[in-house]
The first five atom37 places (N, CA, C, CB, O) and aatype in JSON, in Angstrom:
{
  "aatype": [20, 20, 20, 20, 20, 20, 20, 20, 20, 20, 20, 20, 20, 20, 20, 20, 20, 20, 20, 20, 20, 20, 20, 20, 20, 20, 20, 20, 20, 20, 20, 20, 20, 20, 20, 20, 20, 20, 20, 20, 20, 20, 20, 20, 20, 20, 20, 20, 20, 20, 20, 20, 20, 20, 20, 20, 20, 20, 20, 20, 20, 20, 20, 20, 20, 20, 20, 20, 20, 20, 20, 20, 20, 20, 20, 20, 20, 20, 20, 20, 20, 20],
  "atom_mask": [
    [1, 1, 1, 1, 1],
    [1, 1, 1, 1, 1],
    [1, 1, 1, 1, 1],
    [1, 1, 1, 1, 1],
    [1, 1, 1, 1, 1],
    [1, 1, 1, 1, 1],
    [1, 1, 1, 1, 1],
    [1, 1, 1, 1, 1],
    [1, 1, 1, 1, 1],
    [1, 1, 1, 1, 1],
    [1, 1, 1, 1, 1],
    [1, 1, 1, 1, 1],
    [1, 1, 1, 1, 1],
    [1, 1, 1, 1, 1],
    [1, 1, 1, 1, 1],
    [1, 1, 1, 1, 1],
    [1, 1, 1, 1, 1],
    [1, 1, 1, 1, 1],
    [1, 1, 1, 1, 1],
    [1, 1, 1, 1, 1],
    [1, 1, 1, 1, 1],
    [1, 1, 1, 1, 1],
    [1, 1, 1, 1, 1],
    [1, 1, 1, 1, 1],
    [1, 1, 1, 1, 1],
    [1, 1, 1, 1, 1],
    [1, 1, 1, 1, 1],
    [1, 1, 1, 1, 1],
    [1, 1, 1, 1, 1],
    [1, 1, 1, 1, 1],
    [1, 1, 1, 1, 1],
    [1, 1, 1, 1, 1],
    [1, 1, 1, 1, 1],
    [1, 1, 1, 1, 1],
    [1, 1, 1, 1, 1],
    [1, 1, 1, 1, 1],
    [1, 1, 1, 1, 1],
    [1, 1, 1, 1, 1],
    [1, 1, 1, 1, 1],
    [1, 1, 1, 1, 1],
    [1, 1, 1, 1, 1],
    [1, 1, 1, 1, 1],
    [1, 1, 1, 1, 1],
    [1, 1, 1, 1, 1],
    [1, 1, 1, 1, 1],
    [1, 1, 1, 1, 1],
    [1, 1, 1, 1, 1],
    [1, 1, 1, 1, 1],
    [1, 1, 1, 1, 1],
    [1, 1, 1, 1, 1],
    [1, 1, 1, 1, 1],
    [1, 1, 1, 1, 1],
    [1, 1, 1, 1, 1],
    [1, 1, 1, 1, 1],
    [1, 1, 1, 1, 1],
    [1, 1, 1, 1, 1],
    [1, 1, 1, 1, 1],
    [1, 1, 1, 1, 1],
    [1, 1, 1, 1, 1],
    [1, 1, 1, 1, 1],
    [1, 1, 1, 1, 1],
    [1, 1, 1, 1, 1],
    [1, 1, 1, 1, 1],
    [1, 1, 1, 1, 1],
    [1, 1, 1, 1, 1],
    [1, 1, 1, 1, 1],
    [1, 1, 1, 1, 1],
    [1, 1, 1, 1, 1],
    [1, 1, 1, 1, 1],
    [1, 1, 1, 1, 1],
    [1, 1, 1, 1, 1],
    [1, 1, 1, 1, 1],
    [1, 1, 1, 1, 1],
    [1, 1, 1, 1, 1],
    [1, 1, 1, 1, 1],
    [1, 1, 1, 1, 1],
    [1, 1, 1, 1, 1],
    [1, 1, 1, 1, 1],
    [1, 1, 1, 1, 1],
    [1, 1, 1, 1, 1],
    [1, 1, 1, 1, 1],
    [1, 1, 1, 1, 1]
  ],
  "atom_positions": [
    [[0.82, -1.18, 0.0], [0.0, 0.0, 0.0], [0.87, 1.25, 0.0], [-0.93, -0.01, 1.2], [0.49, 2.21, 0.68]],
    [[2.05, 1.35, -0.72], [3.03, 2.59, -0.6], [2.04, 3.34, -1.95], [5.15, 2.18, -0.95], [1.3, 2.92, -2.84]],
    [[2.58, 4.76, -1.43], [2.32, 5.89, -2.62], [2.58, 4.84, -4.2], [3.8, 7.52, -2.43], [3.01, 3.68, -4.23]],
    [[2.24, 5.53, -5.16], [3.0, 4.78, -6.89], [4.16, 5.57, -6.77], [2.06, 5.15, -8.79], [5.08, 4.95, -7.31]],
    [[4.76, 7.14, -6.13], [5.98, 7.48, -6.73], [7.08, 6.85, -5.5], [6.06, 9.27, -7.06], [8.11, 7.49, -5.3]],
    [[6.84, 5.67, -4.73], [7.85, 5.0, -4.27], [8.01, 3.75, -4.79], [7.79, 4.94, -3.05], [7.04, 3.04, -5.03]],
    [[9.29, 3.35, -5.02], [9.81, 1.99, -5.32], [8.95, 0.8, -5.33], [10.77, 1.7, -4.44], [7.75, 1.02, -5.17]],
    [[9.33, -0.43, -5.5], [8.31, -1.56, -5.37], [8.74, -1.77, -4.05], [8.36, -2.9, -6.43], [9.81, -1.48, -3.53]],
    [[7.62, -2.41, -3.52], [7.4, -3.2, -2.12], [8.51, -3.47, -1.66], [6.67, -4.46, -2.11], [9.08, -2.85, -0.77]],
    [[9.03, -4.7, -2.39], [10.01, -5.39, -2.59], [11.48, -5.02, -2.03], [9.95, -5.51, -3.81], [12.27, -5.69, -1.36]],
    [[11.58, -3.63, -2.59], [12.8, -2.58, -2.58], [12.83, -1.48, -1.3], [12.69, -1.67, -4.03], [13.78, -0.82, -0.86]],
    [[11.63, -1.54, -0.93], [11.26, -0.63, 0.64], [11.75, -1.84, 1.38], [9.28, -0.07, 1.13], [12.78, -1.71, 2.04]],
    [[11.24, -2.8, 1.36], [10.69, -3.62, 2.58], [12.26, -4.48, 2.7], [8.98, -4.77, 2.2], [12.28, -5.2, 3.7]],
    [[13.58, -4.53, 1.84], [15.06, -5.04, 1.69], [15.81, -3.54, 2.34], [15.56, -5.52, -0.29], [16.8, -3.7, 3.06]],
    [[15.34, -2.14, 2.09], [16.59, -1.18, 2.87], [15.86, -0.99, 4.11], [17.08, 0.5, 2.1], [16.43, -0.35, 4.99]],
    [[14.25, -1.63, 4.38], [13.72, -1.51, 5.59], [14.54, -2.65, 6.84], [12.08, -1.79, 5.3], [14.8, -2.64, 8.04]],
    [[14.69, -3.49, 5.76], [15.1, -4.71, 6.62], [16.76, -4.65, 6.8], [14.59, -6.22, 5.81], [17.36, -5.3, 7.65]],
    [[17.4, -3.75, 5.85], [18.82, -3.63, 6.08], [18.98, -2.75, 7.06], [19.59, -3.25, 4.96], [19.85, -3.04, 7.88]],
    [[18.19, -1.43, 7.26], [18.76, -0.61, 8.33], [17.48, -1.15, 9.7], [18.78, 1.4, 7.76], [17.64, -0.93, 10.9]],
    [[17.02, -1.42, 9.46], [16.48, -2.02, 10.89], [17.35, -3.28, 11.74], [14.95, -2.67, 10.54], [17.16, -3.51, 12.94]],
    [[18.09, -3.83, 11.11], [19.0, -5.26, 11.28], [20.75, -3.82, 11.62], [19.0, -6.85, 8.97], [21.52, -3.68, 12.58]],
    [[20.69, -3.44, 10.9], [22.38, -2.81, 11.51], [21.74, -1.32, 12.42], [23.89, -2.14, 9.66], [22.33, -0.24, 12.37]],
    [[20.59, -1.52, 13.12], [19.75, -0.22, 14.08], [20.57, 1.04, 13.87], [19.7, -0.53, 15.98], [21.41, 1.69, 14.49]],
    [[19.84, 1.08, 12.53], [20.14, 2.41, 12.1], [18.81, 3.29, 12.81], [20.26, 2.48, 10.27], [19.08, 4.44, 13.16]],
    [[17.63, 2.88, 12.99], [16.4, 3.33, 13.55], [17.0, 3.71, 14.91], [15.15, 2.21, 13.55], [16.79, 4.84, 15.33]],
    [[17.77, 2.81, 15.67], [17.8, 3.09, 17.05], [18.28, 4.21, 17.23], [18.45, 2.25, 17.79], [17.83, 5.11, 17.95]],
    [[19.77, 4.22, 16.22], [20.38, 5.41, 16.64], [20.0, 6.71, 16.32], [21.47, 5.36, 16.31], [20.22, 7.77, 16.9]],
    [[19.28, 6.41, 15.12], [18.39, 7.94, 14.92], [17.32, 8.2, 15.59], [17.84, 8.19, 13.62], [16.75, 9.26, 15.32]],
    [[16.76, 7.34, 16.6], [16.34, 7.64, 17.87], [16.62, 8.11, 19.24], [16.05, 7.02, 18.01], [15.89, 8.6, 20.1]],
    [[17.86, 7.84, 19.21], [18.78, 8.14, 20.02], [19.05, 9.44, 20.17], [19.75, 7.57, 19.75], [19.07, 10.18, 21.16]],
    [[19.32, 9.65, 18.67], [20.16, 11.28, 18.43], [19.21, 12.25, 18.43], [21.0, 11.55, 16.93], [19.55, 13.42, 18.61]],
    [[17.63, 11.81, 18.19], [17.07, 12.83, 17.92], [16.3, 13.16, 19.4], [16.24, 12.63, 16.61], [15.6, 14.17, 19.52]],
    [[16.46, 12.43, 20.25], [15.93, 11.94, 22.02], [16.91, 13.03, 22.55], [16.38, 9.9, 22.8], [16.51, 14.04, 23.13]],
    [[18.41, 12.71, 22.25], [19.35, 13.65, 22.93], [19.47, 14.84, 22.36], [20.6, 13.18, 23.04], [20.12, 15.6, 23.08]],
    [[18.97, 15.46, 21.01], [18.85, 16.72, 20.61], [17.21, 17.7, 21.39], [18.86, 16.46, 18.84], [17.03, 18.9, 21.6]],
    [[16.56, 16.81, 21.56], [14.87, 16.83, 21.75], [15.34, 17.6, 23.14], [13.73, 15.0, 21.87], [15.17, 18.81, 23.35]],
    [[16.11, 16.46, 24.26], [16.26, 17.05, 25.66], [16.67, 18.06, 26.05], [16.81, 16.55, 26.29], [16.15, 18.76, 26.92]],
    [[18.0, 18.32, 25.26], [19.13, 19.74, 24.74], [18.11, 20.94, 24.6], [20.09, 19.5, 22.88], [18.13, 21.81, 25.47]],
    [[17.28, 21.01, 23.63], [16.41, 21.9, 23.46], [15.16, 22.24, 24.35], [16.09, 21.65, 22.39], [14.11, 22.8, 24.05]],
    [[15.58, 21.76, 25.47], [14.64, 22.0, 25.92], [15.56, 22.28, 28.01], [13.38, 20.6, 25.34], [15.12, 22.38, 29.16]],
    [[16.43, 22.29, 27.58], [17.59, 22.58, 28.72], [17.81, 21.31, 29.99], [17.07, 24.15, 29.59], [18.14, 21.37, 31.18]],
    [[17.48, 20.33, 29.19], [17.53, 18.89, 29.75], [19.31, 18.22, 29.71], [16.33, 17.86, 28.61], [20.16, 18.73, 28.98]],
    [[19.52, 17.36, 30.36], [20.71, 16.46, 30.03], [20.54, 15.91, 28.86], [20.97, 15.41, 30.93], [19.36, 15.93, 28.51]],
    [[21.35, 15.36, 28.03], [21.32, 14.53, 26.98], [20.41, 13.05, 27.01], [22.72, 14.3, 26.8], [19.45, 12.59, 26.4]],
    [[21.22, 12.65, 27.98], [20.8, 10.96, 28.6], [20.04, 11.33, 29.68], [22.17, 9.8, 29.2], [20.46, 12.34, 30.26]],
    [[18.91, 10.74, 30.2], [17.94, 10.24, 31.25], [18.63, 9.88, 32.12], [17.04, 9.25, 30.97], [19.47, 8.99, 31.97]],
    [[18.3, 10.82, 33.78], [19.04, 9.77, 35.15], [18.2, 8.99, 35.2], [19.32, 10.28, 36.75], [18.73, 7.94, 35.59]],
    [[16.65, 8.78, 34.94], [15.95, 7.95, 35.84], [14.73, 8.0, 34.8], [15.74, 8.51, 37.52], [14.36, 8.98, 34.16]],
    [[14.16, 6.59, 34.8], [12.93, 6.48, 33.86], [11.29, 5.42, 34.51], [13.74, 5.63, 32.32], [11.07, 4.25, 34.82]],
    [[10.82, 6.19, 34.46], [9.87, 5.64, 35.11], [9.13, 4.39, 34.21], [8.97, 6.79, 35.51], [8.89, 4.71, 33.05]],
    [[8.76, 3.08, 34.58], [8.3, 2.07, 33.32], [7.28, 1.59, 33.53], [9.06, 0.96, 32.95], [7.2, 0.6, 32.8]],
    [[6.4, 1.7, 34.12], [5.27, 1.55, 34.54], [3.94, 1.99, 35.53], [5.53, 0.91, 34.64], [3.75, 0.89, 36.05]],
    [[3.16, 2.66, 35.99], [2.26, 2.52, 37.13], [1.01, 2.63, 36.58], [2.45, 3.51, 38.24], [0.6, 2.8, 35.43]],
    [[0.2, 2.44, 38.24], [-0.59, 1.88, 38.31], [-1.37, 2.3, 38.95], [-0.39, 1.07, 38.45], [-0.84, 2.54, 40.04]],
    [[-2.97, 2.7, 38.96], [-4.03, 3.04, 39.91], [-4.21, 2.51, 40.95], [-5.03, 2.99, 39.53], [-4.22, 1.29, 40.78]],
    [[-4.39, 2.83, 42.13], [-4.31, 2.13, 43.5], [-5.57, 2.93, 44.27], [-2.65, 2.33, 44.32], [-5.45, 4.04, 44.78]],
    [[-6.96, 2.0, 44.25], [-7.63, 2.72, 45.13], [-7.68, 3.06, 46.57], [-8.41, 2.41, 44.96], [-7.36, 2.08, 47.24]],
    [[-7.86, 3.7, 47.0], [-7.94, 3.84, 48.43], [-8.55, 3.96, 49.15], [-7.61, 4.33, 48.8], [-8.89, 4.95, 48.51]],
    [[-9.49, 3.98, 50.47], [-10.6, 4.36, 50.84], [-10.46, 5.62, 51.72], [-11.23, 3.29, 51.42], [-9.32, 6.07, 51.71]],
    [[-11.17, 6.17, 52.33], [-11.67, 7.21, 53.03], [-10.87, 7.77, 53.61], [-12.52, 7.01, 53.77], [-10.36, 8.86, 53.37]],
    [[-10.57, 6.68, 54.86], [-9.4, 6.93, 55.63], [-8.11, 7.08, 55.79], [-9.39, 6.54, 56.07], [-7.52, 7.23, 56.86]],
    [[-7.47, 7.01, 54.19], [-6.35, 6.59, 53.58], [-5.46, 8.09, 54.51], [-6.5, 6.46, 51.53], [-6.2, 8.79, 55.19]],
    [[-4.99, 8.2, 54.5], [-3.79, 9.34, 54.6], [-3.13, 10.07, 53.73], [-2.84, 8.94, 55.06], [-2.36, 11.0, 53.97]],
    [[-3.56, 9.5, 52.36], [-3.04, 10.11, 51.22], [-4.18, 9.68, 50.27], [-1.51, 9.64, 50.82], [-4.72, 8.58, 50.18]],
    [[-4.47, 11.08, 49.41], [-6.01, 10.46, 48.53], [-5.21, 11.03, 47.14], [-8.13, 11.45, 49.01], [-4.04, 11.42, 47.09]],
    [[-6.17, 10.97, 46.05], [-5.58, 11.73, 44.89], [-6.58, 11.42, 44.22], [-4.21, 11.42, 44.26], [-7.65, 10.97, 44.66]],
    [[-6.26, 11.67, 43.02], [-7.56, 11.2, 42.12], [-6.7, 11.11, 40.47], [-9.16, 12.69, 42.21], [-5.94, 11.95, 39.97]],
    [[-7.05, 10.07, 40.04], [-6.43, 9.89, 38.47], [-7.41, 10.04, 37.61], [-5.77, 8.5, 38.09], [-8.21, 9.15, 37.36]],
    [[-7.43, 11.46, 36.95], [-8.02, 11.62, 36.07], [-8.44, 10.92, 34.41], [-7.62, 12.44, 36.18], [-9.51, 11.15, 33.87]],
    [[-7.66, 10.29, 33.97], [-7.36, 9.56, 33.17], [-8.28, 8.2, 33.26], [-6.02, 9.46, 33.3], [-9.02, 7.81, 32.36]],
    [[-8.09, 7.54, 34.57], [-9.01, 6.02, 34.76], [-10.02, 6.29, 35.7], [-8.12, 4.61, 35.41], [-10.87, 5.49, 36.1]],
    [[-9.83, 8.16, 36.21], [-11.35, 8.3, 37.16], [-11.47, 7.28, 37.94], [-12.79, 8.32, 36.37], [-12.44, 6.52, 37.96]],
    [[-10.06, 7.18, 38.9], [-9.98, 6.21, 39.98], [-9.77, 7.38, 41.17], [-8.65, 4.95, 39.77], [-9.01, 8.34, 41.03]],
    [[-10.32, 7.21, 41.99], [-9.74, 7.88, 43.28], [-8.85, 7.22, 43.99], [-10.67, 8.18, 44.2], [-9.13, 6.02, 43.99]],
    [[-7.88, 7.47, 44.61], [-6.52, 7.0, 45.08], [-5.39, 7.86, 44.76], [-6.21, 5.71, 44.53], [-5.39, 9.03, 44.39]],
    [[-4.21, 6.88, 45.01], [-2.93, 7.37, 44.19], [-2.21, 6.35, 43.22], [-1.81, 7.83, 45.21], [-2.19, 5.12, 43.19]],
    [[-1.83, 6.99, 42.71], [-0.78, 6.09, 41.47], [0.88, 5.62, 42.12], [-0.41, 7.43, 39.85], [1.72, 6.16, 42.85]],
    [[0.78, 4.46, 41.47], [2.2, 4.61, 42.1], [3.26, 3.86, 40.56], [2.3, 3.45, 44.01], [2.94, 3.48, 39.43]],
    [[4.58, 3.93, 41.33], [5.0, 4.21, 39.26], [6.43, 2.56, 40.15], [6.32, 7.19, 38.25], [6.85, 2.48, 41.31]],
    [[6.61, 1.91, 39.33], [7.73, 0.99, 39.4], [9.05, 1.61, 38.27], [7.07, -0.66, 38.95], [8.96, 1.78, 37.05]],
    [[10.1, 1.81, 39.05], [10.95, 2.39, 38.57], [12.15, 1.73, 38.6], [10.96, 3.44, 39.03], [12.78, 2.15, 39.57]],
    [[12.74, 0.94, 38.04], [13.54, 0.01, 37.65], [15.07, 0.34, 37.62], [13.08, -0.37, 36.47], [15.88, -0.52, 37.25]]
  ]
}
């Protein structure tokens, strides 16, 4: 399903598979992650990355309440950080 003014299938889907195999993708992910941060008065590289959380309801008496707008859970979230 490419445009007609690109190559055959065939010919995408062999320099798709050559620079995906020597991660040419990665690194131009990379570079454009550490230019992205730069511009914006960040470090280059990430100290710390958060990889997951999770809604945690709570009840009444909790000591700590919050509310997650997103899953319209009342509670707090809490994040696993690896």
């Amino acid at each position: 399903m490419l445009p007609r003014e690109y190559p055959k299938w065939q010919t995408v889907y062999y320099y798709f598979r050559l620079w995906r195999e020597s991660e040419c993708f990665v690194a131009i992910n990379d570079k454009l992650r550490q230019k992205t941060r730069l511009a914006v008065g960040k470090q280059a590289a990430p100290s710390a990355a958060i990889i997951d959380s999770q809604s945690v309801k709570t009840d009444e008496q909790a000591a700590s309440k919050g509310y997650d707008a997103g899953k319209r859970v009342k509670g707090r979230k809490r994040h696993y950080s690896g």
